[in-house]
C-alpha positions as CSV (number, residue, x, y, z in Angstrom):
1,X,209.3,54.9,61.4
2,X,212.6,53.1,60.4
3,X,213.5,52.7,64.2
4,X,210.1,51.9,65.1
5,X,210.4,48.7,62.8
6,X,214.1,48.3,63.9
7,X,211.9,48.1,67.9
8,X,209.8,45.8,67.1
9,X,212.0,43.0,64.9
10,X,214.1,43.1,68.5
11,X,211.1,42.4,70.6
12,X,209.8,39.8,68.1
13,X,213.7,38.3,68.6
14,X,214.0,38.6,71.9
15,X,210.6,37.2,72.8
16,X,211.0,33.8,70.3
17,X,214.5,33.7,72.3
18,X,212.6,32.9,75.6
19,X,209.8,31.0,74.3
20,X,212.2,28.4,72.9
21,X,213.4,27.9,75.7
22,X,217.4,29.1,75.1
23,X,219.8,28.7,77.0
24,X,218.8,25.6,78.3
25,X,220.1,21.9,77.7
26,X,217.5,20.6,75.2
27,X,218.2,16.4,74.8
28,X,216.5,13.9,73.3
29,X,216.6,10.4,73.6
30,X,214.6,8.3,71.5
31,X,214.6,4.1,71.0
32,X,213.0,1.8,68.7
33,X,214.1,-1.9,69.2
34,X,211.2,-3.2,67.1
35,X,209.1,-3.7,69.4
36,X,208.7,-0.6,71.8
37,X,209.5,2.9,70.9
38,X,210.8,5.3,73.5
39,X,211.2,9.4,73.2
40,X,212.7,11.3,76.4
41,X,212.9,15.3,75.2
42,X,214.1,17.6,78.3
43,X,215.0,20.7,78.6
44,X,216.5,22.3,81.3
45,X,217.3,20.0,84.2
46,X,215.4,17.5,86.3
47,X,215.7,16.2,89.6
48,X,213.9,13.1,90.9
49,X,213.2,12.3,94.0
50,X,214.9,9.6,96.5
51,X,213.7,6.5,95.2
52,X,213.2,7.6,91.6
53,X,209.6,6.9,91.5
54,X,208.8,10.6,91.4
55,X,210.0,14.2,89.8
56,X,210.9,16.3,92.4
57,X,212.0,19.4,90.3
58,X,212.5,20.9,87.3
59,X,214.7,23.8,86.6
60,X,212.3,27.2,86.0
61,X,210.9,26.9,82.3
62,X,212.4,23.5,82.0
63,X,210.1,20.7,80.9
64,X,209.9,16.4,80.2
65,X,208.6,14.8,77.4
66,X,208.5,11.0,77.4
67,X,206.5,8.7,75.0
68,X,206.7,5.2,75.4
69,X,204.2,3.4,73.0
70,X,200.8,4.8,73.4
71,X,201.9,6.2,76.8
72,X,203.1,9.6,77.2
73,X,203.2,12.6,79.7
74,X,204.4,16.5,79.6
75,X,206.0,17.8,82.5
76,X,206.4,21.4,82.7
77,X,208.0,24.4,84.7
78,X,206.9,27.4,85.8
79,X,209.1,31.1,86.4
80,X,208.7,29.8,89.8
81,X,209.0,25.8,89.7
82,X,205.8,25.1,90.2
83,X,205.7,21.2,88.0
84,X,202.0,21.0,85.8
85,X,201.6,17.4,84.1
86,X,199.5,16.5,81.1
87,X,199.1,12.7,80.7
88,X,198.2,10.8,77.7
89,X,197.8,14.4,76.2
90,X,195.2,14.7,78.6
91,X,194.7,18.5,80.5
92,X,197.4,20.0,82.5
93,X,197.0,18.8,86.2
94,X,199.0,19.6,89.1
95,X,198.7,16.7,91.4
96,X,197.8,13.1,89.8
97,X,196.0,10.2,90.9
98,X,197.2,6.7,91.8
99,X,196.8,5.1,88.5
100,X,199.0,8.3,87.1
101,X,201.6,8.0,90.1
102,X,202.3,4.2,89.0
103,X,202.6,5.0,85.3
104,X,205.2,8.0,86.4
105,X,207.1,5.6,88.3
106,X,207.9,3.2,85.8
107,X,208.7,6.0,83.2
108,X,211.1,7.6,85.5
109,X,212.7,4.3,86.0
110,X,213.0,4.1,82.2
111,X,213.7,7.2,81.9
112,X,216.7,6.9,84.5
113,X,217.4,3.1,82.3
114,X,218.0,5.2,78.8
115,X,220.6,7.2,80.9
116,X,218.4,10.4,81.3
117,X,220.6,12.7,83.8
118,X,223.5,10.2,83.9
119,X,225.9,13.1,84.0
């Protein structure tokens, strides 16, 4: 019985230790000049595309938070890279309409401005 508890604590362990996402780079960039407030979380890495108006990729499991204001989006990675957004906490959406596209490109620009992936 001892060992069967001993089991299950190191499933419990090992299954928190992928859900959170370890070993990963986990940053966050957040900006309040008084009149705007900006919060960039990443983890994992993310690639945008030529002209920066876009994400192109994110590592598997790796994800984008931004929050600008009352603007925000998730953008998250699958096992197999496969990018899901959720905008303005709306539901999870793989392919977004104009109006998202714009807003997308302008945070990426900001987000590229606060020196997200300046490495």
């Amino acid at each position: 019985m001892e060992n069967f508890k001993i089991t299950i604590v190191a499933i419990g362990l090992l299954v928190l230790a992928f859900g959170c996402h370890m070993n990963q780079r986990h940053t966050v960039i957040a900006e309040n000049n008084g009149h705007e407030n900006t919060r960039i979380e990443y983890g994992g890495r993310t690639y945008f595309n030529y002209d920066s108006t876009a994400i192109a990729k994110i590592t598997p499991n790796g994800f984008v938070k931004y929050k600008k204001d009352d603007q925000s989006f998730v953008a998250e990675s699958d096992n197999s890279g496969n990018i899901t957004y959720r905008i303005n906490g709306g539901e999870k959406q793989t392919a977004l309409n104009a109006e998202d596209k714009v807003f997308l490109a302008q945070a990426v620009k900001d987000m590229i401005k606060h020196g997200h992936y300046k490495d």
